[in-house]
C-alpha positions as CSV (number, residue, x, y, z in Angstrom):
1,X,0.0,0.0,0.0
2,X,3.0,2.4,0.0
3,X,2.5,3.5,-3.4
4,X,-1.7,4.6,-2.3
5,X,0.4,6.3,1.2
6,X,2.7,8.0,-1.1
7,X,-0.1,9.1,-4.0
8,X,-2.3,10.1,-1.4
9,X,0.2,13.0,0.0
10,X,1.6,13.2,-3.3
11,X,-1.1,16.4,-4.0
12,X,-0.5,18.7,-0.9
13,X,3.6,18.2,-2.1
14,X,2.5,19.2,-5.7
15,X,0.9,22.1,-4.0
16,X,3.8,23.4,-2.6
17,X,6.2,22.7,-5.5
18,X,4.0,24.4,-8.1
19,X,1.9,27.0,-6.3
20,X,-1.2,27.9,-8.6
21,X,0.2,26.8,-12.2
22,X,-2.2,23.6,-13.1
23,X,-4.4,24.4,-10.7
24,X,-7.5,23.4,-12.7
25,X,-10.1,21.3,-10.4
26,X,-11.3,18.0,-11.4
27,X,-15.0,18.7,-11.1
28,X,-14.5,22.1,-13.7
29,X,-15.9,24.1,-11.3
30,X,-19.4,22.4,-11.0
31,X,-21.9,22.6,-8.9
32,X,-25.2,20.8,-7.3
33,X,-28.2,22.8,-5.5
34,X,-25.4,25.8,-5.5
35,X,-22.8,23.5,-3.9
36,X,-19.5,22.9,-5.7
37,X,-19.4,19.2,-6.9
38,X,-16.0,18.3,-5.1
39,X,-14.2,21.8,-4.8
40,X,-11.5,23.7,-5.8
41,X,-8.8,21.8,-3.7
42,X,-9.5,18.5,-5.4
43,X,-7.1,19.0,-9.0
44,X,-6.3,17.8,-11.9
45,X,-2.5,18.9,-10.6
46,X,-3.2,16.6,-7.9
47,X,-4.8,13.4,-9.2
48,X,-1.4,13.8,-11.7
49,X,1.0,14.3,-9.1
50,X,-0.8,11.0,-7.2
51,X,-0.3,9.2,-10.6
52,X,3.0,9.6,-11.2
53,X,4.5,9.6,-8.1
54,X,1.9,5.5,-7.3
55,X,3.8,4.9,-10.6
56,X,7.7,6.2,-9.3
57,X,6.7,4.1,-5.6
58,X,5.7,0.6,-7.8
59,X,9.1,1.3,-9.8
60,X,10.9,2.0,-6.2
61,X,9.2,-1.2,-5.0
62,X,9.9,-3.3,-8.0
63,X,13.7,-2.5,-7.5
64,X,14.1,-2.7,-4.0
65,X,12.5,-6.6,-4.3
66,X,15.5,-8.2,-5.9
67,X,16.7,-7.5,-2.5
68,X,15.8,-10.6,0.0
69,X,14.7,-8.5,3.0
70,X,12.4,-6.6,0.7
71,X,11.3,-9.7,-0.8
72,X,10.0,-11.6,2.2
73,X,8.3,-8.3,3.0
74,X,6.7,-8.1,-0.3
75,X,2.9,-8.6,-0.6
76,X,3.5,-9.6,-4.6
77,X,5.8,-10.6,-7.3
78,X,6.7,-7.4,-8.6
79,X,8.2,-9.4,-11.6
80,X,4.8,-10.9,-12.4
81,X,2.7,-7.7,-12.5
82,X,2.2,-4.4,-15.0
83,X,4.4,-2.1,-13.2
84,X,2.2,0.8,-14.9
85,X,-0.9,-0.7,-14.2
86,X,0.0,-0.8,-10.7
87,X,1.2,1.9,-10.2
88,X,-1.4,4.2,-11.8
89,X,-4.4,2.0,-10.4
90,X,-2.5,2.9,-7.2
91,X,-2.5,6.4,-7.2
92,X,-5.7,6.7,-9.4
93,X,-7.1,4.7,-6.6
94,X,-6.3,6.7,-3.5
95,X,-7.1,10.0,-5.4
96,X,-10.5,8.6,-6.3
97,X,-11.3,7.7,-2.9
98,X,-10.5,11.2,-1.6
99,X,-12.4,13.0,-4.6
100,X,-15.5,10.7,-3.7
101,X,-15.3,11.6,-0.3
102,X,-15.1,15.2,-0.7
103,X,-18.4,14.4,-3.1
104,X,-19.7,13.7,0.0
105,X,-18.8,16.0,2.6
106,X,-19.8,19.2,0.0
107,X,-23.1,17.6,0.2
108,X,-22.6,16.9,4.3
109,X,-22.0,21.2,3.5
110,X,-18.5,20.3,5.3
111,X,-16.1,22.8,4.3
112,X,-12.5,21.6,2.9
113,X,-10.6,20.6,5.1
114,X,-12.7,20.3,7.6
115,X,-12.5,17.2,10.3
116,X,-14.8,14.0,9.3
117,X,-13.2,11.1,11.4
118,X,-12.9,8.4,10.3
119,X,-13.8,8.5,6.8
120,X,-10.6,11.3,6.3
121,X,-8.6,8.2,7.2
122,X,-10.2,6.1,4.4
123,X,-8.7,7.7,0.9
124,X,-6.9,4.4,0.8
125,X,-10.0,2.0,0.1
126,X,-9.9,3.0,-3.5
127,X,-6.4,2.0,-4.2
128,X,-7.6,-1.3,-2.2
129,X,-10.4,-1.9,-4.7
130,X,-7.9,-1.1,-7.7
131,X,-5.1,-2.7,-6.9
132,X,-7.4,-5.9,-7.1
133,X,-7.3,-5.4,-11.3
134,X,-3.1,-6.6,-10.9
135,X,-3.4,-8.4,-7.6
136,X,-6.0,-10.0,-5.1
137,X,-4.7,-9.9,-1.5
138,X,-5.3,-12.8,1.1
139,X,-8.5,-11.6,3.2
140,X,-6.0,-11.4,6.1
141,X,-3.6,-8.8,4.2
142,X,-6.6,-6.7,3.6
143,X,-8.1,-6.9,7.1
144,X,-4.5,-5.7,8.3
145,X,-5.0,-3.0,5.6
146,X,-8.1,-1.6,6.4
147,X,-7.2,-1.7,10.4
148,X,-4.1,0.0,10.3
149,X,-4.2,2.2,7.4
150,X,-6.4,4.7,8.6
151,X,-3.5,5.5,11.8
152,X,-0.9,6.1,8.9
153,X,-2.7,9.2,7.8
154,X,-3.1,10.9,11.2
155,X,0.4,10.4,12.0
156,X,1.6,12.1,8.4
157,X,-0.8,14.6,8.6
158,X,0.4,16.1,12.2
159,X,3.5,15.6,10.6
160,X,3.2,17.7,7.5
161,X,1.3,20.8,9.9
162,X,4.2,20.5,12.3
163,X,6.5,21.1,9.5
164,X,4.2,23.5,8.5
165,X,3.1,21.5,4.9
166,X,-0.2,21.3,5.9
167,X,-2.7,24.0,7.4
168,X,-4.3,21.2,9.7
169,X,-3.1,18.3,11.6
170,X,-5.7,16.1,10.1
C-alpha cells in the first residue's frame, strides 16, 4: 500500500512545489443545488502528481525486491505484475477515494478541510479496490490494511502541519 500512502500525499507536495500553475479542479468548477461538486482543492494537478508519483513508488518497489529483505516483505511478485498498471491504479485509486469523499462531505456542507473522522482516514480503500485489477490480496492482508491504514494518515498529517506542509493536523 505504499504507493496509495505516497499518492495520497503526493497532491498537498505538488501544491507546494508548483503554487497555482495547473491548478485546474477536477469537477470544472461544477456545482449541485449551489454546492461545488467536489471543490476547488481537489485538481487535476493533484490526481497527476498522485499518478505519477503511485507509478515512481511501484518502480521504487519493484527494485528494491531483488533484494531478500524486501522480498520476504513483499505482498506480490513485482516481476509478475504491470508495473504501470500498478502503479497508476495505485494512485488513481487513492485519489478517487479522496475525490468521492469530498463528493460527500460538500453535500454533508462540510467545508475543505474540515475534520470528518474516520472517513478522512479512508482515501486508501480506493487504491484497495484497484489494486485488485493486478493483484487480489489474502482476506487477512486486507483486514491488516483496512485496520491499520487509517492511523498512517493521522500520524503524516500532524507531521506535515508540524512542519508546517499542511494547514491542519488532520
Amino acid at each position: 500500500m505504499l504507493p496509495a500512502y505516497c499518492a495520497n500525499m503526493a497532491p498537498v507536495f505538488a501544491t507546494k512545489i508548483f503554487g497555482q500553475k495547473f491548478n485546474w479542479p477536477l469537477d470544472f468548477g461544477l456545482q449541485i443545488k449551489d454546492k461545488p461538486l467536489l471543490g476547488k482543492n481537489k485538481t487535476w494537478r493533484g490526481l497527476a502528481a498522485g499518478i505519477i508519483l503511485g507509478i515512481v513508488i511501484v518502480y521504487l518497489q519493484r527494485y528494491l525486491y531483488n533484494l531478500d529483505w524486501a522480498k520476504d516483505l513483499s505482498l506480490f511478485d513485482y516481476s509478475k505484475i504491470n508495473l504501470w498498471l500498478a502503479g497508476f491504479l495505485f494512485g488513481f485509486g487513492v485519489i478517487l477515494g479522496d475525490a468521492i469523499k469530498s463528493l460527500i462531505k460538500r453535500r454533508k456542507n462540510l467545508q475543505p478541510g474540515a475534520k470528518w473522522f474516520p472517513w478522512d482516514q479512508m482515501d486508501f480503500l480506493g487504491a484497495l479496490v484497484l489494486i485488485h485489477f493486478v493483484y487480489i490480496p489474502d482476506l487477512l492482508v486486507v483486514l491488516i490494511i483496512i485496520i491499520v491504514s487509517p492511523f498512517l494518515p493521522l500520524i503524516t498529517n500532524y507531521v506535515g502541519y508540524i512542519l508546517n506542509i499542511k494547514k491542519v493536523a488532520w
